[in-house]
N, C-alpha and C positions, 0 to 999 in steps of 0.2 A: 186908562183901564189898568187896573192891580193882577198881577196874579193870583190874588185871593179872589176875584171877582172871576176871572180864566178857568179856575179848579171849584167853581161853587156846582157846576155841574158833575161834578167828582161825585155826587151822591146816587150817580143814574146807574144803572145795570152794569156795564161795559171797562170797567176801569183804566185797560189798557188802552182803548180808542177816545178814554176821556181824557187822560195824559196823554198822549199821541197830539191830540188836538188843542190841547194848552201850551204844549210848546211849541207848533206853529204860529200860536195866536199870541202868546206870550213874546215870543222873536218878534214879532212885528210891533210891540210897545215898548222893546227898547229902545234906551239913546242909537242916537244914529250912527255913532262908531262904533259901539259893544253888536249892534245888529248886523253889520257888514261885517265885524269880524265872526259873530256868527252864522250869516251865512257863508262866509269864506270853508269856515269848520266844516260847515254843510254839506258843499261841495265835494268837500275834498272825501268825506267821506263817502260818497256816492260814485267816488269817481271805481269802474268796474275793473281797473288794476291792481283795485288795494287787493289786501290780503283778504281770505275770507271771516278772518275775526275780527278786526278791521270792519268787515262790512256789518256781522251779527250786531256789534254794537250799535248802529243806527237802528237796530229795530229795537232797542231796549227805549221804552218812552220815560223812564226814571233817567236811566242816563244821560237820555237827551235835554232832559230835563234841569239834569243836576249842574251839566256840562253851561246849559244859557246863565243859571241862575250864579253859579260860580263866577264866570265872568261879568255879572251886573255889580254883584257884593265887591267884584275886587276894583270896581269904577268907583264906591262909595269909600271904600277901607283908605284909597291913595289918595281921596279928597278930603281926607280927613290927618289922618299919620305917611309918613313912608314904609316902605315894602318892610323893610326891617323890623318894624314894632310888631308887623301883625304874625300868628302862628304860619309858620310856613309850607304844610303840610296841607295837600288838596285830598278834603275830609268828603266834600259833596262823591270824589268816583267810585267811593264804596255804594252809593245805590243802584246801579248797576248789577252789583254782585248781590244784593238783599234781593233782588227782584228772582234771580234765579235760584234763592232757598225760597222766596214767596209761590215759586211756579211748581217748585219738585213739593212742596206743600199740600198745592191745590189750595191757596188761603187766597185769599184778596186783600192789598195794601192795604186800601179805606177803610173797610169793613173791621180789619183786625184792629184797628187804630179807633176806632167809633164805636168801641166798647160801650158797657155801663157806667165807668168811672169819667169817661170825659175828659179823661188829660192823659199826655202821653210824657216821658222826662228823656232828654237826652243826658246822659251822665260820661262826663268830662269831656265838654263838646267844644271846649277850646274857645276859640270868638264865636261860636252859637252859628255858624252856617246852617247846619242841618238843623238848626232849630228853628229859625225863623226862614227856612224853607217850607218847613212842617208847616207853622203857622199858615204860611200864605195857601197852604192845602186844607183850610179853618180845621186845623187842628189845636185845639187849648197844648200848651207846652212850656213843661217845666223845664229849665237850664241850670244842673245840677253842676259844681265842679269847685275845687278846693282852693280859695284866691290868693295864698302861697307861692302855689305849685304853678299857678295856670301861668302860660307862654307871657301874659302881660299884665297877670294878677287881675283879669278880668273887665278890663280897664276896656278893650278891643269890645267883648261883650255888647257893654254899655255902652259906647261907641253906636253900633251898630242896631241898638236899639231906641236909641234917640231918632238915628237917620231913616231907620224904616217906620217909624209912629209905631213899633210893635207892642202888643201886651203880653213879651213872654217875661215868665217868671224867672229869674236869675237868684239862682241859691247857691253860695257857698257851704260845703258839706265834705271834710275831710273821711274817704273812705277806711282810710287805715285805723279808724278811732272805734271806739264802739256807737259807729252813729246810729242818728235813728231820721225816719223820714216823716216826723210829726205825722204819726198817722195818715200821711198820703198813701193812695193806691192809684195804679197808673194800666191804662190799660197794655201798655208797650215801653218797653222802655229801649233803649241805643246805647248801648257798651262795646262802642268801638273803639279797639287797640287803647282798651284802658288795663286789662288784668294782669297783661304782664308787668304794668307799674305798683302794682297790688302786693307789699306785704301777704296779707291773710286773704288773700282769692276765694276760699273756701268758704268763711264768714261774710264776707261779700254776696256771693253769689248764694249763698242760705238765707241772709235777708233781705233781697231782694224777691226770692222767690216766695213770701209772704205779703209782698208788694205789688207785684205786679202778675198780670194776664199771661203774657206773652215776651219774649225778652231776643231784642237784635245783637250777637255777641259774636265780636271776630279780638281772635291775639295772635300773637306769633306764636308756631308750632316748629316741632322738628324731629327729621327722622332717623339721624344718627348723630354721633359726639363728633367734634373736629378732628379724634384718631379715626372716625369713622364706624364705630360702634352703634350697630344696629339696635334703635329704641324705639321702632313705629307701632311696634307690636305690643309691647310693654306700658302697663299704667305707669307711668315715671313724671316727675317734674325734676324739671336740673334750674337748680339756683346758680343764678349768673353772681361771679366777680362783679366788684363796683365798677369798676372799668372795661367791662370785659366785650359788654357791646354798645356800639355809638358811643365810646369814652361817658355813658351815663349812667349815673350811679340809684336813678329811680327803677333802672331796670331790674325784677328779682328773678321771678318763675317762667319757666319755657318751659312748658307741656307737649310730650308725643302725644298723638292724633288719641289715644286709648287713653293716657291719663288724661285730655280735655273730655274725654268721653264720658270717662267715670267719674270725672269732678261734678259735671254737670248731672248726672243719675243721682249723687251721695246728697247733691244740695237741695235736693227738689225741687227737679226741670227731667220733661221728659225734651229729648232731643228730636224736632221733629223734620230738619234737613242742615245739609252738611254738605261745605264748598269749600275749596281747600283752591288758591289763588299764589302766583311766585313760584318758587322752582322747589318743585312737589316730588324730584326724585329724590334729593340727595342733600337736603334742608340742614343745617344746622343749628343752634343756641345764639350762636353769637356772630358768625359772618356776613359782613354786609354785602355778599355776592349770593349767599344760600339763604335769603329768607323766605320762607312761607308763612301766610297769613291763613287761619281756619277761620269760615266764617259759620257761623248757626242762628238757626231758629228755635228757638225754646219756647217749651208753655208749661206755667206751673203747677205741678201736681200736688199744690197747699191750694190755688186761688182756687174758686170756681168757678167752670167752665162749661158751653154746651159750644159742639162743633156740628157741621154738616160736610157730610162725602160722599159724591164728590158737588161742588158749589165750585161756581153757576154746577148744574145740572144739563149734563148734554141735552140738545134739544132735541123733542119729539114732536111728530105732530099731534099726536092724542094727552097720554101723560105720561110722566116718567117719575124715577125714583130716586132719593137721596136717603142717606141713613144718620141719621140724627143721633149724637151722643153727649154723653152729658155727664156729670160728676160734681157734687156739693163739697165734696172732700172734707166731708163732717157725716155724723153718727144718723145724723138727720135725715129724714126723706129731703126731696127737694119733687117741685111741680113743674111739670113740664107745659107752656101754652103754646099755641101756633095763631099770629092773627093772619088775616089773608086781605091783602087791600086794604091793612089800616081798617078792619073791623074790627068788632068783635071778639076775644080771646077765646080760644076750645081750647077746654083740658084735652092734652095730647100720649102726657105720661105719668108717673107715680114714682118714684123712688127715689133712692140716695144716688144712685149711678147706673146707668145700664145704655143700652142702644135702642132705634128702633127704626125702622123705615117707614117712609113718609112716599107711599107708591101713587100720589095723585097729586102729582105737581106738575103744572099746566104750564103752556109757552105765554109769557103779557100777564102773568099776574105774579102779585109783590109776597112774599112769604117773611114771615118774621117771628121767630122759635124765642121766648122766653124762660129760663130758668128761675125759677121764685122759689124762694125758702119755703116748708113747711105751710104757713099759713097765709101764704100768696101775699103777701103786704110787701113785700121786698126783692126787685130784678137781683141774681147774683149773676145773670150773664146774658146776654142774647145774641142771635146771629140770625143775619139776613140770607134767603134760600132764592138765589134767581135762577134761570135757564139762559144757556150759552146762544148768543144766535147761530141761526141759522144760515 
């Protein structure tokens, strides 16, 4: 049994008890040393003297998640190259942290990822961990990253794509350039701890947000200078020496909390949660003892988009209510439909952007809000409306 096969139930109501349940299910079709060594993890994690952060982390089913699936990749990676060749850097523990900007959200993994567009890109995802994680959660996925730059020139990748049968996409795509992403649009895209390697961050992240939905973004932040001059408050970026952290010279821009704040406003991303991870008093630009990592949830304010709030929909026993919103982010009306059970489509709304509530949403029945251009021939977005159980 695949984990693709584990997560095909990923499409039911419940998301976090359907990841909860894959990774039990999933641990039990590993090799039989990666599984013993996860359940060792297991345990140890339940044991009721850990810490109490320690213990929260068991209940994150992504990190549980990320934690099995890290350790199976690194049983494939050594049977192929040694430790040395592959990126050394465990990329899987940031979902953990996406999970808790997913939750202060109110969004749902799958859902935001099973857009209209059907593919999702990780951009500079190293040997593709989190990309062919993705995958096995039948997510289509592109593997953007510049084979230069990358840890093994992407070699690792491809590697790893062979060994899994996967179909993801591997594209080289230097972002410092004026690239372009042949016309793809993505519904999510994964820019993690890429920006601070970013020359023009600003051109970056302005087009991308003509690209994509919704956008996973974490880089190093910080809140005063190594004299200790307070910047948390201030839009600032401070340009690093070539040497100045990690002796590496790809390193440019370190943003206070306020200029990643306003970089992301200037570029066309409304910021819609914010997780700030490492040592969050007293952060620095360059010290390898003061780092913090920012991580966000963005959504763009070029693509277009319909949301519901709050989704799931606390449950009622009669009906209950969600508010529907929406934006073409064009001059254009846009048509709002609602099918219910996979029927029929009812005109729901009328315009270019506005709100509205939707006060007769019932417990066991399937909801599904379409955004259509002007003359209904063309989805520019949709989203699924369930209720929370009870």
């Amino acid at each position: 049994m695949t984990l693709k096969q584990l997560l095909a139930v990923g499409r039911g109501n419940d998301s976090g008890a359907t990841l909860s349940e894959a990774f039990r299910r999933f641990s039990d079709c590993l090799p039989h040393v990666a599984r013993n060594r996860t359940q060792r993890g297991a345990a140890a994690f339940l044991d009721p003297k850990r810490q109490r952060k320690t213990c929260e982390r068991t209940k994150s089913p992504l990190r549980q998640l990320a934690m099995t699936t890290e350790r199976n990749f690194w049983e494939i990676k050594l049977a192929h190259r040694p430790q040395s060749f592959w990126y050394p850097y465990p990329t899987l523990r940031n979902l953990g942290v996406l999970e808790q900007l997913l939750e202060r959200a109110t969004l749902d993994f799958l859902q935001l990822c099973r857009g209209p567009y059907q593919k999702i890109a990780d951009i500079g995802g190293a040997d593709g961990d989190l990309a062919f994680l993705l995958e096995k959660m039948d997510l289509p996925v592109d593997l953007i990253d510049n084979e230069p730059t990358n840890f093994n020139r992407l070699e690792g990748a491809r590697i790893l794509k062979e060994a899994l049968h996967s179909n993801v996409t591997i594209r080289t795509v230097d972002l410092d350039s004026q690239f372009t992403l042949s016309g793809e649009k993505y519904d999510a895209i994964f820019l993690l701890g890429i920006l601070y390697h970013l020359k023009n961050p600003f051109f970056v992240l302005e087009k991308l947000a003509t690209t994509a939905r919704y956008c996973f973004l974490s880089t190093r932040v910080a809140r005063q200078t190594d004299n200790g001059q307070q910047i948390s408050q201030e839009p600032i970026a401070y340009l690093l020496g070539p040497q100045e952290c990690n002796n590496d010279s790809t390193n440019f821009w370190i943003f206070s909390e306020e200029g990643l704040k306003r970089l992301i406003d200037r570029t066309g991303w409304d910021l819609l949660s914010y997780v700030s991870v490492g040592i969050t008093g007293n952060s620095t630009p360059a010290h390898p003892e003061r780092d913090e990592r920012a991580f966000c949830l963005l959504r763009s304010k070029i693509v277009p988009t319909i949301t519901a709030s709050p989704n799931p929909v606390p449950a009622h026993k009669d009906t209950a209510r969600t508010i529907i919103s929406w934006n073409t982010t064009t001059a254009t009306p846009g048509k709002v439909y609602v099918s219910i059970d996979g029927q029929q489509e009812l005109l729901f709304a009328t315009s270019r952007q506005g709100s509205a509530t939707a006060n007769w949403i019932r417990p066991g029945r399937a909801y599904e809000f379409r955004l259509y251009d002007s003359d209904h021939t063309r989805v520019l977005d949709k989203v699924s409306v369930t209720t929370a159980p009870q």
